[in-house]
C-alpha positions as CSV (number, residue, x, y, z in Angstrom):
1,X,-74.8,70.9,48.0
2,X,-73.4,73.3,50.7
3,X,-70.5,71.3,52.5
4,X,-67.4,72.8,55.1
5,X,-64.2,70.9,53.9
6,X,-61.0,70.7,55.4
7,X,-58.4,68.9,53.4
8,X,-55.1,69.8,55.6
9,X,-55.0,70.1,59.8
10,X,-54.8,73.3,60.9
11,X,-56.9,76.2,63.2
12,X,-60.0,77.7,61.9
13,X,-59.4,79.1,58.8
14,X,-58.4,75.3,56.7
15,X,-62.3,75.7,57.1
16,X,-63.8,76.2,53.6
17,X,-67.4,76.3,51.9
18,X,-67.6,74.6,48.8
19,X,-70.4,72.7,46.3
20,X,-70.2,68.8,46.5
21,X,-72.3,66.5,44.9
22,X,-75.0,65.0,46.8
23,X,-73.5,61.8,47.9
24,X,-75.7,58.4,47.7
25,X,-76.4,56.3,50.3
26,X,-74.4,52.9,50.2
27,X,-76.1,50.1,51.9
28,X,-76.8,49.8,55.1
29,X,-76.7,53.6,55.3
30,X,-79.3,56.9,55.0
31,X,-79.2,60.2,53.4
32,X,-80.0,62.7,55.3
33,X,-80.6,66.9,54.9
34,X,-79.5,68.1,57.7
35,X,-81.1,71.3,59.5
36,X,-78.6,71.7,62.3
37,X,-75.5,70.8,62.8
38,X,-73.7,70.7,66.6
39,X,-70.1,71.3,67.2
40,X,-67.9,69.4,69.9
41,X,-64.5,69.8,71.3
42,X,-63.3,66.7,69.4
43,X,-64.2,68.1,66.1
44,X,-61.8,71.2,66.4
45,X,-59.3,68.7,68.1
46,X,-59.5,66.7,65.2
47,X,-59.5,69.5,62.7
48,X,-56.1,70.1,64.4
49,X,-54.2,66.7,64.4
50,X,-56.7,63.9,63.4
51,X,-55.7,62.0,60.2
52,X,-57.4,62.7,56.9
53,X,-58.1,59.2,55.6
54,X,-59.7,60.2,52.4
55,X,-57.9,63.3,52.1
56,X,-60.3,65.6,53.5
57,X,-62.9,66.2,56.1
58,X,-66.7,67.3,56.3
59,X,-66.5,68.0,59.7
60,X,-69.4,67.7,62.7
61,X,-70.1,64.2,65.2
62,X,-73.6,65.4,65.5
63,X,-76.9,67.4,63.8
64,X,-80.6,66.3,63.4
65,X,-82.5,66.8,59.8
66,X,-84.5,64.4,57.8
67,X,-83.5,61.0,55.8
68,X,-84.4,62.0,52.0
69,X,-83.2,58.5,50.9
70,X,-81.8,55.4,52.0
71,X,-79.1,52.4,51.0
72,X,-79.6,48.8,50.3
73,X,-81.4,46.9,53.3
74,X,-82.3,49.8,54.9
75,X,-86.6,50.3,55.6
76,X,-88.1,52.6,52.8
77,X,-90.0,53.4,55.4
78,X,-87.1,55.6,56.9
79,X,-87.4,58.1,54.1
80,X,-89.1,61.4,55.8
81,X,-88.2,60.3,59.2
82,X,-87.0,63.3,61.3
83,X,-83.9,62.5,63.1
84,X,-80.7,62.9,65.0
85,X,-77.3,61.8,64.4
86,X,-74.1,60.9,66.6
87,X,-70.9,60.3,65.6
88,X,-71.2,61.1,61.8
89,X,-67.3,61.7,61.1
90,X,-66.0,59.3,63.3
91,X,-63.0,57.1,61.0
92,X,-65.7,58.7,58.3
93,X,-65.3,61.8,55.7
94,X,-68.8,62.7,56.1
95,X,-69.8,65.0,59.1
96,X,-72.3,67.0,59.3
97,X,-71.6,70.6,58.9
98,X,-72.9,70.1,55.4
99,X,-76.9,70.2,53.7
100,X,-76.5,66.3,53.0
101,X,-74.8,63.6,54.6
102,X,-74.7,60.1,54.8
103,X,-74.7,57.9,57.9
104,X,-75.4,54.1,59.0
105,X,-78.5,54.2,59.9
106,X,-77.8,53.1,63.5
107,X,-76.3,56.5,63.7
108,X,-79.9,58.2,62.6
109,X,-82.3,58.1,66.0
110,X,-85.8,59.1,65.4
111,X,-86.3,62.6,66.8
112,X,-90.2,62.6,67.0
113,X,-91.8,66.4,67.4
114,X,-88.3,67.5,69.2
115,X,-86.7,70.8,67.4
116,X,-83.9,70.0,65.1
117,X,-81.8,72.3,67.7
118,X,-82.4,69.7,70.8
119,X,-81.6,67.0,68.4
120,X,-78.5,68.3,67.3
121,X,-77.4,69.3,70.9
122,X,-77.7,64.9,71.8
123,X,-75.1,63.2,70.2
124,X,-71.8,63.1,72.1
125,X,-72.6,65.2,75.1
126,X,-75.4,62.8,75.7
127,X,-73.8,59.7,75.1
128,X,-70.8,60.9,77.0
129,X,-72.7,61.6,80.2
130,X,-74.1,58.0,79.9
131,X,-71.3,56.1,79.6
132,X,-70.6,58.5,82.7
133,X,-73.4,57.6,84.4
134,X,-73.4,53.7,84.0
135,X,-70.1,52.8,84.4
136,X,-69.4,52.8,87.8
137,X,-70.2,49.7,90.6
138,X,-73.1,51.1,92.3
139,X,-74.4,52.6,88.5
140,X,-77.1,50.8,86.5
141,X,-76.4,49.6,82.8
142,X,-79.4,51.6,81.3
143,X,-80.7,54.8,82.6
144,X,-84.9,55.3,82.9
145,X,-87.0,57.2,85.9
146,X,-85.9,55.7,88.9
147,X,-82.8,54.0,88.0
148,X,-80.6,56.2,89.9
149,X,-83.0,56.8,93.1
150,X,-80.7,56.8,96.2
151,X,-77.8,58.0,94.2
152,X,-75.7,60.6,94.5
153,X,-74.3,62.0,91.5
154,X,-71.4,64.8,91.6
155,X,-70.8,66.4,88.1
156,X,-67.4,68.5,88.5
157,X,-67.8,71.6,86.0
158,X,-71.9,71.6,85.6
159,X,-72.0,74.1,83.5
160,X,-70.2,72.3,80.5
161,X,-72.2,70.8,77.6
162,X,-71.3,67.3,78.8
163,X,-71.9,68.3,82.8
164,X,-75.0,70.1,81.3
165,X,-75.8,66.4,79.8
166,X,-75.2,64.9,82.9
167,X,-77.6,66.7,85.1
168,X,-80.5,66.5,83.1
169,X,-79.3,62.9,82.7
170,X,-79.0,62.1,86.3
171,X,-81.9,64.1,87.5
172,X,-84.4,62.6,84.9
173,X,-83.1,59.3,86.5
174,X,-83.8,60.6,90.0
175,X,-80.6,60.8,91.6
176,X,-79.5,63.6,93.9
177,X,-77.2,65.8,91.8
178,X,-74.5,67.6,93.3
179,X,-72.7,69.4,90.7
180,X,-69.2,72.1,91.0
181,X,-69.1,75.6,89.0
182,X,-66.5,78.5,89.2
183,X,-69.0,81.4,89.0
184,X,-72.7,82.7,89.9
185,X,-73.3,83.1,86.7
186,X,-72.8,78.9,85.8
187,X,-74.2,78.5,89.2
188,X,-77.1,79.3,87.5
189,X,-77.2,77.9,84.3
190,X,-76.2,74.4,86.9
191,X,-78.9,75.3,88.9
192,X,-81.7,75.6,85.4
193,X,-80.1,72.2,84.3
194,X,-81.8,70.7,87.6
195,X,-78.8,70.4,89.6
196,X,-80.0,69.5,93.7
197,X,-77.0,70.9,94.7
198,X,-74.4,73.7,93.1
199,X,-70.7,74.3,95.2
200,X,-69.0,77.8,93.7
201,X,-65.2,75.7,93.9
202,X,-63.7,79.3,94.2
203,X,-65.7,80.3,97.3
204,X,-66.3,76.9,99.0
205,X,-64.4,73.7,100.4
206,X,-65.6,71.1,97.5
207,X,-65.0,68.0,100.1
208,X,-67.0,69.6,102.9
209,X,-69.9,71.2,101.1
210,X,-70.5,67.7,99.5
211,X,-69.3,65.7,102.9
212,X,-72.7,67.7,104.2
213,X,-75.1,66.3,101.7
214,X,-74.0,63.0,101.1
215,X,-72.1,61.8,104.6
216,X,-70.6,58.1,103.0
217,X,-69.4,59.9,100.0
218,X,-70.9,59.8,96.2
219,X,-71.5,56.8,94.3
220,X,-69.9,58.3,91.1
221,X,-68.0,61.6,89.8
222,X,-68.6,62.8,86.5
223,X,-65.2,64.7,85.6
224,X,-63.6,66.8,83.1
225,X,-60.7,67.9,85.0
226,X,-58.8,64.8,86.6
227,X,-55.6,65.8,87.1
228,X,-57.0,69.3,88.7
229,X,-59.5,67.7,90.6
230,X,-58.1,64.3,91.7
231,X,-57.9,64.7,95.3
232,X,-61.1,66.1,95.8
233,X,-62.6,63.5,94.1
234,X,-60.6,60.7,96.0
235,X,-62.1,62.6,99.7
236,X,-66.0,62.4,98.4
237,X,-66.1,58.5,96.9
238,X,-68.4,56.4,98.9
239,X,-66.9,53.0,98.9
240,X,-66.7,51.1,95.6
241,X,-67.7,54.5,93.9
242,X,-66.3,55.4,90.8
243,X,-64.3,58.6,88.8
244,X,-65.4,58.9,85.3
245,X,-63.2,61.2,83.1
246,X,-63.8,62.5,80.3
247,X,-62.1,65.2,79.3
248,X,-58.6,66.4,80.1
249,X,-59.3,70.1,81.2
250,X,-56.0,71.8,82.3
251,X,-54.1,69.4,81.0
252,X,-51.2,67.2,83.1
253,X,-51.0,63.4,84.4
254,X,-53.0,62.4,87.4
255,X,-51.5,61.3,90.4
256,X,-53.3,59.2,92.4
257,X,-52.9,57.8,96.3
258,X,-53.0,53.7,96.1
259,X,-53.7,53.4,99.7
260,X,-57.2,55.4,99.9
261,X,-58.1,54.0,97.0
262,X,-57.8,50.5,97.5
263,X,-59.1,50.6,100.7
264,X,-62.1,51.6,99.3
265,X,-62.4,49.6,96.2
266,X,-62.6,52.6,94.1
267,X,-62.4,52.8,90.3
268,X,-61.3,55.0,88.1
269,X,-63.1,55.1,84.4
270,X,-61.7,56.8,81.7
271,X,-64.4,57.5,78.9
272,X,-64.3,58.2,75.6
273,X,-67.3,58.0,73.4
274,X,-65.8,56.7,70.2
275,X,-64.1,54.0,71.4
276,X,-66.6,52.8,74.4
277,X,-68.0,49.6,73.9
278,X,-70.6,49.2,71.3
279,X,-72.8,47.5,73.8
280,X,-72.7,50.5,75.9
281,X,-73.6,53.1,73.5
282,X,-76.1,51.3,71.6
283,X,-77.9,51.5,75.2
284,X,-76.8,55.1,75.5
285,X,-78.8,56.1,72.5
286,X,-82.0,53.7,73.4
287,X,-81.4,55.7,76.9
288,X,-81.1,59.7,75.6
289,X,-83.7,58.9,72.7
290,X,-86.0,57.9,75.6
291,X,-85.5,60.8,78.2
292,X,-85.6,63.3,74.8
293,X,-89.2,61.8,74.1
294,X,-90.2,62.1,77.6
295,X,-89.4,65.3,78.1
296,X,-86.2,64.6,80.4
297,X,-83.4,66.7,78.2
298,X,-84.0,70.1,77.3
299,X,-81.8,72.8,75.6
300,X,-81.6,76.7,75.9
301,X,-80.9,79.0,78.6
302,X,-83.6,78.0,81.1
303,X,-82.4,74.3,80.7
304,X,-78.6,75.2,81.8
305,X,-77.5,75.5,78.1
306,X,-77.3,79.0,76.1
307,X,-77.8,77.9,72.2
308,X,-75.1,79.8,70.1
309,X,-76.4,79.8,66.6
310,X,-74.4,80.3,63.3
311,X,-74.0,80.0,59.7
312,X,-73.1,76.9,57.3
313,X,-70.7,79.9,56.3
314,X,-69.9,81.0,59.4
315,X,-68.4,78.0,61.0
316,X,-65.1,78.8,61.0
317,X,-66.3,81.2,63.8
318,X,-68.1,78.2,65.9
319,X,-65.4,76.2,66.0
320,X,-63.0,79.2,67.5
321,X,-66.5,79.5,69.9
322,X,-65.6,76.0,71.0
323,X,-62.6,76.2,71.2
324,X,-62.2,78.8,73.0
325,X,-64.7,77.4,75.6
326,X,-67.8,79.6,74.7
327,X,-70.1,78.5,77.8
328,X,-73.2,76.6,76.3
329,X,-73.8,74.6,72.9
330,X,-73.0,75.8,69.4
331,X,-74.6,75.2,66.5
332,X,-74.5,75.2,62.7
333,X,-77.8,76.0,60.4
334,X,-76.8,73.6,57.6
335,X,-79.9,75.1,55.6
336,X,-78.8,79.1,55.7
């Protein structure tokens, strides 16, 4: 098979295309072809500094194909299934960005009718908007129509794959979404996402625009930028609402007023898919597997999020696309 191996840290080009050997499915685990492979911050991140425990690296988190075989204790039944998969190289040598890989099967979500390029797009984004979504004091464990009716959401940076995420997320669960963006341009893409509410933070005063739509504040903040953004975020909380971060963007520590927090009871939630509690994400997945079916998550430029499509060869190139924050999702065909 087709497989991108790494086997040292380093930028783009420790990116090669090689043949493997089709690995086999141990138990408890499925083989799957993959059609599409999606690429995340933390896979060039990892490409960069992660360790290699085996020595090298097929990288990709997520991607959607179909199981062509399947490990001890695992239903036969599985075999032909179309799927998606989440964290695929996570402690695990076998990503995605390859025409075969091997996952738990946990890690393999039915995908139904949904294109290989939705399913691809679900994984971390998905999970990470979640775990966003339901941690806070006023937020519901699991996510469904309704569950966040009489919610305000604010999503700092909605034109991100994870603010993207959390928008369609948020809105499919009926809560009013306020969400920030630098330019008309993501305005827009915000706005196609299903944003109720989009604040240009170049042109507008964050705290008053959302002071005007939701009076006592939000019940939770979806944030990639805490240290930029901490004192905004401390002026819109609603009592007992909650900062979930989950990215570092711009870099620095945050500094943070005890006083009108406390006050308050406000929390701050740091979030990292990998590590969350397994609790947490296995409800994640029953959660984004259900809004996919129901037609709650979309993907493409009239859902908020521009598909940027490339080559198994070429993915040396999508990786500098994420990492140099390309605006929208990018993709790997595992099958060109």
């Amino acid at each position: 098979m087709k497989a991108i191996v790494y086997e040292t840290n380093g930028d783009p080009s420790v990116l090669q295309l090689v043949d493997r050997p089709v690995p086999e499915p141990g138990p408890g685990e499925v083989l799957v072809r993959v059609a599409v492979s999606g690429v995340n911050p933390t896979d060039w991140k990892a490409r960069r500094q992660w360790p290699l425990s085996a020595g090298w690296q097929i990288p990709g988190q997520d991607g959607a194909g179909v199981v062509e075989a399947v490990g001890e204790g695992v239903d036969q039944g599985l075999v032909g299934e179309r799927v998606w998969l989440w964290e695929a190289a996570w402690q695990r040598p076998w990503g995605t960005a390859a025409e075969y890989t091997v996952v738990p099967v946990r890690q393999a979500v039915p995908l139904g009718d949904a294109s290989f390029d939705l399913g691809a797009c679900l994984g971390i984004p998905f999970l990470t908007a979640h775990r966003c979504l339901t941690a806070g004091e006023f937020m519901p464990d699991k996510l469904h129509a309704g569950a966040l009716a009489d919610h305000t959401v604010l999503v700092q940076g909605g034109a991100g794959a994870v603010g993207n995420a959390a928008i369609q997320l948020a809105r499919w669960a009926d809560a009013c979404v306020i969400t920030t963006v630098s330019s008309p341009e993501k305005a827009n893409l915000a706005a196609a996402a299903g944003a109720s509410h989009v604040i240009n933070y170049r042109e507008q005063d964050v705290v008053e625009e959302v002071r005007k739509i939701a009076p006592d504040g939000v019940h939770t903040v979806v944030e990639v930028s805490p240290a930029r953004n901490a004192a905004v975020d401390v002026q819109v909380l609603r009592p007992g609402g909650a900062v979930c971060a989950y990215a570092d963007d711009g870099g620095g520590e945050v500094t943070l007023p005890v006083r009108a927090l406390m006050v308050p009871n406000a929390r701050w939630q740091f979030v990292l898919i990998y590590t969350a509690p397994t609790a947490a994400k296995a409800q994640g997945v029953l959660d984004v597997a259900a809004a996919a079916a129901q037609g709650g998550i979309r993907v493409g430029e009239e859902a908020g999020l521009p598909l940027h499509h490339y080559s198994l060869a070429s993915a040396g190139a999508a990786h500098e696309a994420v990492e140099t924050s390309t605006v929208g999702k990018v993709l790997v065909s595992a099958t060109e």
